[in-house]
Residue, then its C-alpha position, 0 to 999 in steps of 0.5 A: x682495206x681489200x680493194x676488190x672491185x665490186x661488179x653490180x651489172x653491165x659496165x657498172x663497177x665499184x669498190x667497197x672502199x669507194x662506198x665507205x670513202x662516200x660515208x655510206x655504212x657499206x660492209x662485205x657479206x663475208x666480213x674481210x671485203x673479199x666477198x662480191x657482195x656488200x651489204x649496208x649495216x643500215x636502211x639508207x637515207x633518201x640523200x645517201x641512196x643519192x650518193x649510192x647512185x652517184x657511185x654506181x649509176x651516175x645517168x640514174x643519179x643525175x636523172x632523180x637529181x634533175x627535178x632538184x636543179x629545177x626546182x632550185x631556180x628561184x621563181x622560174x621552176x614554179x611560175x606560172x605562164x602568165x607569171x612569166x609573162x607579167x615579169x617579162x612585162x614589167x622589166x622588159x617590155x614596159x621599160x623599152x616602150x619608152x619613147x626616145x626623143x629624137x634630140x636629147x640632152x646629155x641628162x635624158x641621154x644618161x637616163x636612157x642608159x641607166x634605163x637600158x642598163x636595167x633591162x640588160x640586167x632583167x635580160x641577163x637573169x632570165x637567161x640564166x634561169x632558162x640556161x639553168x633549166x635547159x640543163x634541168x630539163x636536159x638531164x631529165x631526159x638524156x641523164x647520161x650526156x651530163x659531162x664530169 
């Protein structure tokens, strides 16, 4: 299979081999892969112009696949403020507001940290999802900053 690099614009190169590799019906004008131009054999699907992107402009890819990212964060990508609040309320807030006596039992003292333990865990998927959405929101805006 010719290798020729294919030069769509500025900084931007690729193969015809590298799109076939990709599964993309990708072929050359001129039948043998020697022409500059390739065409497709067919429309492309929405996932397999995502693809496309990803080979020939990655910040483009990444910047239409950030709305994706941050929408797969389960509850967070659609709750409302108030929404969040009320789950912040219910496991974090109202679990730290009980009161811890100043002597304590060795029984009340495993309570408390079972208790503790719980909010450590509410605390540590709402960090998730936000350090999930960061990079979701990150990539909407700055597509190119995404390492490899």
């Amino acid at each position: 299979m010719p290798t020729k690099t294919l030069d769509v614009g500025p900084g931007v190169q690729f193969t015809l081999q590298q799109l076939i590799s990709a599964g993309l019906p990708a072929t050359s004008t001129d039948g043998n892969g020697s022409a500059a131009l390739t065409e497709f054999s067919r429309t492309l699907t929405p996932a397999e112009w995502l693809v496309y992107l990803q080979i020939a402009c990655p910040a483009a890819a990444v910047l239409l696949g950030s709305p994706t990212e941050a929408a797969n964060i389960p509850n967070w990508a659609t709750w409302t403020e108030t929404q969040v609040l009320a789950w912040f309320a219910t496991n974090v807030d109202t679990p730290l507001a009980v009161a811890i006596p100043a002597t304590i039992t060795l029984v009340q003292a495993r309570s408390i940290l079972a208790s503790m333990q719980s909010i450590m865990q509410a605390m540590a998927a709402a960090q998730e999802a936000e350090a999930r959405m960061i990079v979701a929101l990150r990539n909407s805006q700055w597509p190119t900053l995404q390492g490899p």
